[in-house]
N, C-alpha and C positions, 0 to 999 in steps of 0.2 A: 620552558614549561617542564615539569615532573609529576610524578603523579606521589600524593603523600600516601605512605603504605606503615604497617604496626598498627597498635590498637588504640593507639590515640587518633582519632579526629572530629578534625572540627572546621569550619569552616567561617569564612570573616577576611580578617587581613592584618597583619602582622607586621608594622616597620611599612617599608617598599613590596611588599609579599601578600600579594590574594588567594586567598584559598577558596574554592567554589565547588562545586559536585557536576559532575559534568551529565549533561541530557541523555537519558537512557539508560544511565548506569548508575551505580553507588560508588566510585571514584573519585577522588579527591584529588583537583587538580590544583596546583601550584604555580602560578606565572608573577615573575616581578614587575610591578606598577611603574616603574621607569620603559619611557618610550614614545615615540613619535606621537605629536595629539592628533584629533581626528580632522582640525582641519588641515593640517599639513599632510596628513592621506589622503586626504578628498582634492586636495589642490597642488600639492608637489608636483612636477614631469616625472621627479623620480620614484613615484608611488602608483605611475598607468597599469602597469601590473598588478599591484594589490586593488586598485577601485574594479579593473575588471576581474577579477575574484571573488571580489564582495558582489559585483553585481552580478554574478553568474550561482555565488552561493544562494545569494536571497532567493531568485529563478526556483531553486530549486528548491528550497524551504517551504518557499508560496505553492508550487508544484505539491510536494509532498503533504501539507495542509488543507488542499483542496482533493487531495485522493481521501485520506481519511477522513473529514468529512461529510463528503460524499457515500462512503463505504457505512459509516455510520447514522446516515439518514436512513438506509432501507434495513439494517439490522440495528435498530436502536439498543441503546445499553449494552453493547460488546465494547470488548476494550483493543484499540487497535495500535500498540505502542511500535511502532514498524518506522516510524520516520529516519533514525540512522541508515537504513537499510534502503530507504527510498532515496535519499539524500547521495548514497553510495550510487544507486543504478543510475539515478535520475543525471547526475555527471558524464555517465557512461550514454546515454540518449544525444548529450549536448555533444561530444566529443564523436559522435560517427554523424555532425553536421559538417563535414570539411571543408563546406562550401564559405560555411559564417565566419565572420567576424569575432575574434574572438573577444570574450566580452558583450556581445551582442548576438551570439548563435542563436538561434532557436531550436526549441524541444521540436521537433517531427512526430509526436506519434504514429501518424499515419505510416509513416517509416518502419520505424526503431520502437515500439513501443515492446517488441520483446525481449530489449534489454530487461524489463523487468520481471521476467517469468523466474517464477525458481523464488521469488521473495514470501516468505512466511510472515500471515502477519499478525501473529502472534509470535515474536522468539524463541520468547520462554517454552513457545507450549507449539514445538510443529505440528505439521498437519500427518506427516509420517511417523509420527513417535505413535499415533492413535487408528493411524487408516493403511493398509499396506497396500492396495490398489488406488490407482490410478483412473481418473474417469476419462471415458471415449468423450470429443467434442464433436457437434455437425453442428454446420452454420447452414441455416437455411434462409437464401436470399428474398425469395418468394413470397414467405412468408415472416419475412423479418425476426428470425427468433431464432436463439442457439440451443440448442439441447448437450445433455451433460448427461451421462450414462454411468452406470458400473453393472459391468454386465459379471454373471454369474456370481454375484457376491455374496457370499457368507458371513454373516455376524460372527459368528465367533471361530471364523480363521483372517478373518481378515479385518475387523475389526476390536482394539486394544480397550479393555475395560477398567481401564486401571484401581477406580473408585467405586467401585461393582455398582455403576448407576444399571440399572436395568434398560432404562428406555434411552433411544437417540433420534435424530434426525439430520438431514442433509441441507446443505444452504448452496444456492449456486449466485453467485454477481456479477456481473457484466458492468465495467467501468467504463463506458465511452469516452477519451480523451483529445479536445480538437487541439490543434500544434497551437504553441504556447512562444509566439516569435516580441523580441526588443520591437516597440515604438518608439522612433526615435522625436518625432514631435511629441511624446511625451514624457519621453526619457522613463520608461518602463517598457513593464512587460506586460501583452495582454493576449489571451486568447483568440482564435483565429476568428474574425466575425464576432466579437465580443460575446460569444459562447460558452457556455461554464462545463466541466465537467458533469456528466449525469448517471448516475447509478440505477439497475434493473434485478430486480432479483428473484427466485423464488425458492420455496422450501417446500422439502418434501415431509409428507405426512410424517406420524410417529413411529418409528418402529419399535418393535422388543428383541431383545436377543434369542427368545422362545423364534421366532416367525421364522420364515424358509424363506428367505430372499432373492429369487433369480438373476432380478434385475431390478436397479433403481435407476430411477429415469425423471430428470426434471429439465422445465424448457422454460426460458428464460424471453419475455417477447424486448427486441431492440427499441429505446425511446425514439429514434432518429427516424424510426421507419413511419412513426405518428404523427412528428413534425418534419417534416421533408428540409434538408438543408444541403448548400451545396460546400458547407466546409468539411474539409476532409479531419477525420477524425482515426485514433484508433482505438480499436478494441483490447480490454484487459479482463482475461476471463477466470474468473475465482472459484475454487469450492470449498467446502467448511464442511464441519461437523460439529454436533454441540449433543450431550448429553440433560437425561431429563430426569425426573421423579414424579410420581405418585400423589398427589395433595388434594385432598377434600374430593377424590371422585375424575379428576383430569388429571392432566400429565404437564407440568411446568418446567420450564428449561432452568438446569442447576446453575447458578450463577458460578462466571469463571470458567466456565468447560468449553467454551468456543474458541477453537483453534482453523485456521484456512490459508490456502497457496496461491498466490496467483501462478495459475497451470499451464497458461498458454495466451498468445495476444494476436491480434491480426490488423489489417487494417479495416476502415468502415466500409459497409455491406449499405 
């Protein structure tokens, strides 16, 4: 494999030679078309290694696919291209299972799901290129709901306007993830309790860069706490920001300005 570099490209295939754009990025990658077929991967002894790779890849692809849309049901129309990045953690989940089989580990969130803190899920557009604190969390069991704080915050020391939008506002998400383990009577993977991923969210009102901000404060209520279950799940807890404009009398959110972190994870409450 190469990657093709200079100002010629293009992509197809060439003789024995494909050239492709690889997911995520604008690279052009180059691999020779000569090579083992698929069913001699799928059935060789000498390829148990590569089948469990493919099946541990796919794991995590399906994994990664069910975060984003998920993430994208309760913030419709954000664009959340973060899959390489999940794909990279989501690895790192499988791998602190010591216990599993390899090829057949299962994801633990309830675990390990702070492998994934620290993922930006927007790339392009971090969450600290725009926001320079950090929000406080409290999990409150009691009442099922997390809250998401920034205490003493100023607009304009601690928040980056780059596009001189005037107005912004705050997003908080809560990803609940139940462990995602190999069935083997059905030679896949399925969620714990046939359970899916569930997203919770809330936003905070508008602000202006004008307003004196002490504190912003949003609380997010847990879906699990509404329907009672006994799979263990973990917590992935996100904040965002997204910039606004002025139009006909309201304030509309500027398309493209939504950038968010996942800040922190736990397991379920």
């Amino acid at each position: 494999m190469a990657i093709l570099d200079g100002s010629l490209k293009f992509t197809g295939k060439l003789g024995n030679i494909s050239f492709y754009k690889m997911s995520g990025t604008d690279k052009i990658i180059m691999r020779a078309g000569n090579g083992p077929s698929k069913k001699k991967i799928m059935n060789d002894p000498h390829f148990a290694r590569t089948r469990e790779n493919i099946r541990e890849f796919g794991a995590c692809s399906a994994c990664s696919g069910r975060f984003r849309t998920e993430i994208r049901k309760v913030i419709p129309g954000r664009n959340i291209p973060c899959h390489n990045q999940l794909i990279v953690a989501l690895k790192q989940v499988l791998k602190s299972n010591s216990s599993g089989e390899r090829g057949k580990r299962a994801f633990l969130f309830s675990e390990h799901a702070n492998r994934l803190v620290g993922i930006e899920l927007v790339p392009n557009q971090p969450l600290y290129d725009a926001l320079s604190v950090t929000p406080t969390i409290e999990i409150s069991e009691n009442e099922g709901s997390i809250a998401f704080a920034l205490r003493g915050f100023n607009a304009r020391s601690h928040l980056k306007n780059r596009n001189t939008f005037r107005y912004f506002r705050f997003i908080a998400i809560v990803l609940e993830m139940p462990d995602f383990s190999y069935i083997e009577n059905r030679k896949t993977y399925s969620y714990a309790g046939d359970e899916e991923p569930l997203a919770s969210n809330a936003y905070s009102e508008w602000f202006s860069y004008g307003d004196k901000n002490q504190e912003i404060s949003l609380q997010v209520q847990i879906s699990a706490m509404t329907t009672p279950s006994i799979v263990e799940k973990g917590k992935l807890m996100m904040f965002g920001v997204e910039f606004g404009v002025m139009a006909g009398g309201e304030i509309l959110c500027a398309e493209k300005t939504f950038r968010g972190k996942i800040v922190a994870a736990g397991p379920g409450i």
